[in-house]
C-alpha positions as CSV (number, residue, x, y, z in Angstrom):
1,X,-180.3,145.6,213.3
2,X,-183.6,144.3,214.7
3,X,-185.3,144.2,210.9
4,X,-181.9,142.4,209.5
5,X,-182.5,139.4,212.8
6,X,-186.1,139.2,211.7
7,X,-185.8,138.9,207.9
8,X,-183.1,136.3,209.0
9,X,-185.6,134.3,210.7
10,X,-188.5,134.7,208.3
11,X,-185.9,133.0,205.7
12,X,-184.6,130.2,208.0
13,X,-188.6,129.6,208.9
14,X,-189.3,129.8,205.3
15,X,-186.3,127.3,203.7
16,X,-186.9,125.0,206.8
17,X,-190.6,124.4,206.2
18,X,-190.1,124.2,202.2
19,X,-187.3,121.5,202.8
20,X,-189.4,119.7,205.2
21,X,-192.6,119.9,202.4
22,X,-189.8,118.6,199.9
23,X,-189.1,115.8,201.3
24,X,-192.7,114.7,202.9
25,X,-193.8,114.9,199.1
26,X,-191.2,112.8,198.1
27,X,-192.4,110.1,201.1
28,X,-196.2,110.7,199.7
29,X,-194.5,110.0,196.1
30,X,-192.5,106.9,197.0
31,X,-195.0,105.6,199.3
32,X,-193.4,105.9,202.8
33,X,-195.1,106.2,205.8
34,X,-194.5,109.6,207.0
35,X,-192.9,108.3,210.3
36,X,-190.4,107.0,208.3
37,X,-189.5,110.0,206.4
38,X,-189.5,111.3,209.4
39,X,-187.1,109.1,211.3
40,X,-184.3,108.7,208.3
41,X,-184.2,111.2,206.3
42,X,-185.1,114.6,208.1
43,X,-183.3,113.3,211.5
44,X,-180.7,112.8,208.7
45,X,-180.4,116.2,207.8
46,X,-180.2,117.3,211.4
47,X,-177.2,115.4,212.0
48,X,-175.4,116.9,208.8
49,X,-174.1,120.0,210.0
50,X,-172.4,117.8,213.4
51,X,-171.1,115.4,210.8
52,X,-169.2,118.2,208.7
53,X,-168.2,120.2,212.5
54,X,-166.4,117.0,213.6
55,X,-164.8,115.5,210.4
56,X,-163.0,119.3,210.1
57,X,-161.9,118.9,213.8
58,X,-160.4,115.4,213.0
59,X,-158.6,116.8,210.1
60,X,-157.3,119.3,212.1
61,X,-155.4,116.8,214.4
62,X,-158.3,116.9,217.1
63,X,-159.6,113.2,216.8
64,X,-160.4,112.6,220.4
65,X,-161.9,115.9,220.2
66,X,-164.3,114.6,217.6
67,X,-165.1,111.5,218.9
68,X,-166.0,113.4,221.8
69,X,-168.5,115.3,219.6
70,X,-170.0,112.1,218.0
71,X,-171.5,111.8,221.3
72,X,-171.9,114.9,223.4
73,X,-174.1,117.2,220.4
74,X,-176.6,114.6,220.3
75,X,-177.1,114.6,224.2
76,X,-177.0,118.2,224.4
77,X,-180.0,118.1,221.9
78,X,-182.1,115.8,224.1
79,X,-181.3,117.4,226.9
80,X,-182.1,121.2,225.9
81,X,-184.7,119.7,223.0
């Protein structure tokens, strides 16, 4: 169980920092100032996985639910980030 949590990690470590060397590359190629990259398109990606969360929990008939979501992930990452 331990070895199956820590080959889990290595690949999250390993996919995250190959994404994030994608897309700086891309910057580099396009001539963007790495601060930009930074501030669209990998805060972006961030904010994907709340975007999908609360669009299902709006379809599900939970729309105050959601909207409460828009704004309560985000503060929970600044607070505990």
């Amino acid at each position: 169980l331990f070895l199956a949590f820590v080959t889990s990690v290595g690949w999250i470590y390993s996919s995250a920092t190959e994404l994030v060397a994608i897309l700086s590359t891309f910057g580099v190629i396009l001539g963007a100032n790495p601060s930009v990259v930074g501030l669209t398109v990998l805060a972006w990606g961030n904010s994907a996985g709340d975007l999908v969360g609360n669009v299902a929990i709006a379809k599900s008939g939970f729309a105050q639910m959601a909207l409460h979501g828009c704004f309560g992930a985000p503060l929970l990452n600044i607070l505990l980030g």
